[in-house]
N, C-alpha and C positions, 0 to 999 in steps of 0.2 A: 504493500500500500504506500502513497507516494504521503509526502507530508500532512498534519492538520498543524492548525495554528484554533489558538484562546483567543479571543476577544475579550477580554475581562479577566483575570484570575484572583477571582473572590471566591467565597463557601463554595457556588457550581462548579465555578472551574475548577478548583483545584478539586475539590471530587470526583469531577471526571474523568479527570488526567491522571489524577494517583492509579499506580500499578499497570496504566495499559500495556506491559510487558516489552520484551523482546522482539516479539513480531512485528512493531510497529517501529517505525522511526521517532527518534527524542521530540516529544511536540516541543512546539513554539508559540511563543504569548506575547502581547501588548496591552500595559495596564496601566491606565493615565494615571491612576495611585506612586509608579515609580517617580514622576514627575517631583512628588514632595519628597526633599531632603528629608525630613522626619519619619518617611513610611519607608524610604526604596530599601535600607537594609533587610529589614522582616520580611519585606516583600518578596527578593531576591531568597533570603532562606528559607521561605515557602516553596518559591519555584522549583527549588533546587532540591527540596523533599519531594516534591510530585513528580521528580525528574521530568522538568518542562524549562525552556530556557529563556529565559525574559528579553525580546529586543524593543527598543529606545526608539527605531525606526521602521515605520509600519512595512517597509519595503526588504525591510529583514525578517520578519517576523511572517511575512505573508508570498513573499518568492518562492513558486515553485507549491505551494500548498494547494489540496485538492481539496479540501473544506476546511472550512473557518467555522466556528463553532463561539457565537454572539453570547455571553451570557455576561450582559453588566447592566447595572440599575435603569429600572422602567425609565426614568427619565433620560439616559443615556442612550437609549435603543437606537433611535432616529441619527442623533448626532456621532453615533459612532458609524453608523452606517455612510453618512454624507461623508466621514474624515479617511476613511480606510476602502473604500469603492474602487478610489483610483488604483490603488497597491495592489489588488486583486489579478490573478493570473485570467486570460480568458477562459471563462467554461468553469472557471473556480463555486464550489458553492458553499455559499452564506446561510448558515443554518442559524434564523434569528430565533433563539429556544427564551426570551424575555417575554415578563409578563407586562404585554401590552395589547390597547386596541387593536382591533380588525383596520380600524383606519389610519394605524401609527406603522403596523405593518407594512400595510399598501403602501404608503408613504417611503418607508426601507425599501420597500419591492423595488420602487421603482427609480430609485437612486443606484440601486445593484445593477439592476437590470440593465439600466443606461452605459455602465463602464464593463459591461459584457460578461459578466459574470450570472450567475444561475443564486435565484433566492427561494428560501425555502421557512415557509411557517410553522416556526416547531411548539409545542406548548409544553412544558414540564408539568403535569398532572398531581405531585404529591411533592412533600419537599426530600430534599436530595441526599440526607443525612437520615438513615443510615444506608438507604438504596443505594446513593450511589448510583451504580448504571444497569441499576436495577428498577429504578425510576419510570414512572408509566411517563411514554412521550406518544404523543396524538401529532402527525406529522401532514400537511399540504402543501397546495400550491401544483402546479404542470412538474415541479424536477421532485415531487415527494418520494418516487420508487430512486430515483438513484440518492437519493440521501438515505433513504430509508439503508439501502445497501453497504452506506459507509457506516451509518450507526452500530449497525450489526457487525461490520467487522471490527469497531472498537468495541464490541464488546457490551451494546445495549440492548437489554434481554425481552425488555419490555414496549416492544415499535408498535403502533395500528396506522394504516393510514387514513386519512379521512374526506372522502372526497369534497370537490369544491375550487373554490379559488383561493388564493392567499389569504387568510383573515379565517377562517373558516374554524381553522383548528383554535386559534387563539379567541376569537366569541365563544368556543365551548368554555374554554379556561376562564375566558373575564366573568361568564356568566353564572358558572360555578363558584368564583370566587364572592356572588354577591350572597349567598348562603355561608362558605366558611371563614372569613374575613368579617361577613357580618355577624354568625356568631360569638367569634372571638370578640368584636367589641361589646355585646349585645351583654356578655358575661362581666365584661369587667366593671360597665356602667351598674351592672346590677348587684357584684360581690361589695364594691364600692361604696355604694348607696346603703347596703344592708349591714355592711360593718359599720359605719356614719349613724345609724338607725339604730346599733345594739341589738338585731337581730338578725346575726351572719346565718346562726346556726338554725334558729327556726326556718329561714329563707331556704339553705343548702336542705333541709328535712324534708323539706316540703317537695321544692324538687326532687331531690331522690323518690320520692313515692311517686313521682310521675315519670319519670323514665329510664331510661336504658341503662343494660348493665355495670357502666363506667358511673360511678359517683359523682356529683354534678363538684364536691370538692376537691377530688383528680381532675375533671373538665376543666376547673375556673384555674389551679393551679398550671393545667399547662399550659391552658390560651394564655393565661397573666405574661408567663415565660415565655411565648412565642412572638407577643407582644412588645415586650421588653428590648427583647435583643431584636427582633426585625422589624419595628413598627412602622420607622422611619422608611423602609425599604417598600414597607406593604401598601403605606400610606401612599405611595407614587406608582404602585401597581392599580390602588383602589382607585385612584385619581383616572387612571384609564379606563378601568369600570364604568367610571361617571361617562365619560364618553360614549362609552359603547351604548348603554342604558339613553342615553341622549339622542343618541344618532338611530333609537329603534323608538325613539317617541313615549318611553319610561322616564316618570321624575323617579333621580335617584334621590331621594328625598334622604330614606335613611342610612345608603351609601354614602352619600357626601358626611352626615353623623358617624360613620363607620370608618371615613379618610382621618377626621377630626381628633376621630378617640385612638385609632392607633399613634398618629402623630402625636398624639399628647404623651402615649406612655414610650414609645421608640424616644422619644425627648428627653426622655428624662435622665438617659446617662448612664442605664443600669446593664451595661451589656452582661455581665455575670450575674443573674437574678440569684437571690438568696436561696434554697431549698425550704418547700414546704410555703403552702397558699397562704399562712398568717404573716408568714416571716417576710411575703412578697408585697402584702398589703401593708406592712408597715416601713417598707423599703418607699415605698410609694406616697404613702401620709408622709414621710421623713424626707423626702426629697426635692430639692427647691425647684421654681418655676412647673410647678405642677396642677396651671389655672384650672385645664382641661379635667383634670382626673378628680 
């Protein structure tokens, strides 16, 4: 198999990239994070654990590579796509696997498409830890069989393809994501409230007699944690939600309260969340700029 190259090497990438063996050639990455004197060390000794080799210039990083593999923040999708198009080999394909619009996609599509390269809509279905590249990916777009083809030679177990045009696979992911993003916030407005009120544990009682096997105090304790560490991340995914939701003639009424409440708790600075749902809620009463929560 001839090259891939990262487009990002953050939590995706570098799960992706870790172990893909000997059979493959040493991947290659580009990650606007080396840019800061204060990150590029770490950076570099990540790379360097997922055996992937960090270059500075996109025309190092993307020479010769027969897909490129996009995964860096929703807000970044587009603009990385506009900055690295031209470094592209002819026939190279762009596997945008970011959680964005159908219409931020198109938008990618057709910037790729313009500098002759093959674009391709991929969605990440679950998150990526502990999959891995075990990961459900829903894949489209006209080049989705020969992506599909490289996926599976790295090593990705779990491919569907899904017919349609570009945007096809990523509306299922935005639209999915307005149930479990909205969940997640739907819990913390609620653990919140109910701890504030003095009655956490009546609240969590109650719920557990109405549902499912998971403890709604395991629920809220890992949404809390998912929240924490990714909010900031989710919040610019849910931000394209609103979009999608907009452009099908849905007010994302409570989406937009959903962008709101992640961003408030992803803000707050708590990237290692304490263990155990009280310890999390008082990490959170205890921690400054915390209007939203």
């Amino acid at each position: 198999m001839k090259a891939i190259a990262f487009i990002g090497l953050g939590e995706a990438g570098i799960a992706f990239a870790t172990g893909l063996g000997a059979d493959h050639p040493r991947a290659r990455a580009i990650d606007i994070k080396t840019r800061d004197p204060s990150l590029r060390s770490a950076k570099l000794i990540q790379a360097g654990q997922a055996g992937v080799d960090i270059h500075d210039a996109p025309e190092d990083a993307l020479r010769g590579a027969q897909a490129a593999l996009c995964v860096v923040t929703a807000d970044q999708a587009l603009p990385a796509a506009q900055s690295y198009a031209p470094a592209l080999d002819p026939g190279a394909l762009w596997l945008d696997m970011n959680s964005v619009a159908p219409e931020t996609k198109q938008a990618a599509a057709a910037v790729i498409e313009a500098a002759g390269a093959r674009y391709v809509d991929v969605a990440v279905m679950s998150p990526v830890h502990p999959a891995r590249r075990n990961v459900p990916l829903l894949v489209g777009g006209p080049h989705a069989d020969a992506a599909i083809a490289v996926l599976h030679d790295l090593g990705f177990t779990k491919v569907r393809k899904i017919d349609g045009p570009v945007g096809a696979a990523s509306a299922i992911k935005m639209i999915r994501s307005v149930m479990v993003k909205g969940l997640e916030a739907l819990t913390a407005e609620c653990v919140i409230a109910a701890r504030r009120a003095g009655v956490l544990d009546e609240v969590i009682s109650s719920l557990d007699a109405s549902a499912a096997p998971q403890s709604w105090r395991e629920r809220a304790d890992y949404n809390l944690d998912r929240m924490l560490v990714h909010g900031l991340r989710r919040a610019a995914e849910m931000e394209e939600v609103v979009k999608t939701l907009e452009t099908l003639g849905v007010d994302p009424a409570l989406t937009c309260g959903t962008v709101l409440r992640q961003r408030a708790l992803g803000g707050l600075g708590l990237a290692v969340p304490p263990e155990g749902l009280e310890a999390k809620l008082d990490a959170i009463f205890s921690a400054p700029q915390r209007d939203d929560a």
